[in-house]
C-alpha positions in Angstrom: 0.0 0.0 0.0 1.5 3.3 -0.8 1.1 6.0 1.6 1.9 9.1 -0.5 4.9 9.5 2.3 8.4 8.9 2.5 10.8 8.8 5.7 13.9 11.4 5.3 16.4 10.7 7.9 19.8 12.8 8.5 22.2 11.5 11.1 24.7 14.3 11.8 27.1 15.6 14.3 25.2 16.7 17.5 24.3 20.3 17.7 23.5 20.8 13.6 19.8 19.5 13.5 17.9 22.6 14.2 19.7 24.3 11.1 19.2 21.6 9.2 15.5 21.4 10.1 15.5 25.1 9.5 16.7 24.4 6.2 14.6 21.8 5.1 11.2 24.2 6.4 12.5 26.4 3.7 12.2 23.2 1.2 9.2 22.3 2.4 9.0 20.1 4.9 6.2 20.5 7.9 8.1 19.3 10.4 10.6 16.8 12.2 11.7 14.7 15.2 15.6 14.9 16.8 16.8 12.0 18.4 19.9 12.0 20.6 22.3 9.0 19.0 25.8 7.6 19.2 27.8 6.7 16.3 29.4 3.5 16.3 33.0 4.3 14.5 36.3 3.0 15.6 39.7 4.1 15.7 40.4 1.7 12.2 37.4 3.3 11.2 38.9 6.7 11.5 42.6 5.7 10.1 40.8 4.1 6.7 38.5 7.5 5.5 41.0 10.2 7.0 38.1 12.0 8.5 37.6 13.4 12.0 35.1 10.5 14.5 32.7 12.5 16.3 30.5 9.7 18.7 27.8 12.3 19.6 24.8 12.0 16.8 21.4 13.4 16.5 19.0 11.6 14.4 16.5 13.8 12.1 13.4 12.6 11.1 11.1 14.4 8.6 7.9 12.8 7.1 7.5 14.9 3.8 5.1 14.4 0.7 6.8 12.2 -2.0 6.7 15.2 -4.2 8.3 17.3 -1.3 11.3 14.8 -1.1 13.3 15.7 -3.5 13.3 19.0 -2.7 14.2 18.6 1.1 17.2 16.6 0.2 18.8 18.7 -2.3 18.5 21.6 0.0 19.9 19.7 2.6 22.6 18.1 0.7 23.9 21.3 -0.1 24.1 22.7 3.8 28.1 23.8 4.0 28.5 21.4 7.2 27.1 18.3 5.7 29.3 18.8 2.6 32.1 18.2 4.6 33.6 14.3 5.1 32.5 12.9 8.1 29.4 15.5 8.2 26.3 13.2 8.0 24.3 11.0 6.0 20.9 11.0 4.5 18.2 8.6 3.2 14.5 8.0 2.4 12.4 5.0 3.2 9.5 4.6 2.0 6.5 5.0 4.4 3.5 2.6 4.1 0.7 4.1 6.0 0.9 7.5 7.4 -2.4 8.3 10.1 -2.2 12.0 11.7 -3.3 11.4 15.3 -5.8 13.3 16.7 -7.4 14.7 13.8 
């Protein structure tokens, strides 16, 4: 069953998800949820990709509109701190059923 809805999520170095979410309101997304996280990188980890291991995560999550998507990652993808190695990642899933509680 197709929703209409797709799960963005952003994991990024702790203390960047509100501009991010900022950013991604200017796309058009409604709305999002942060999650405190912990990445799980190692010290070989670090050696191999020459980038800088930050442990401390926050997890974004935006449900958007599958014709919003696109738009909320490209303006994301393009935020000066995420372009950097070691900055974040970002991916869709799709959603299946999407209910708004309480309305």
């Amino acid at each position: 069953m197709e929703s209409g809805y797709k799960r963005i999520t952003v994991i990024l170095n702790r203390g960047y998800a509100d501009d991010v979410m900022a950013i991604a309101r200017k796309a058009g997304a409604k709305g999002g949820t942060v999650l405190d996280a912990r990445g799980t990188g190692t010290e070989e980890d670090v050696k191999s990709s020459g980038i800088s291991l930050v442990p401390e995560k926050e997890m974004l999550i935006i449900i958007a509109k599958n014709d919003k998507v696109n738009a909320i990652i490209d303006a994301i993808g393009t935020t000066l701190y995420l372009c950097k190695p070691g900055g974040g990642v970002i991916f869709t899933t799709n959603v299946e059923q999407f209910i708004a509680l309480g309305q």
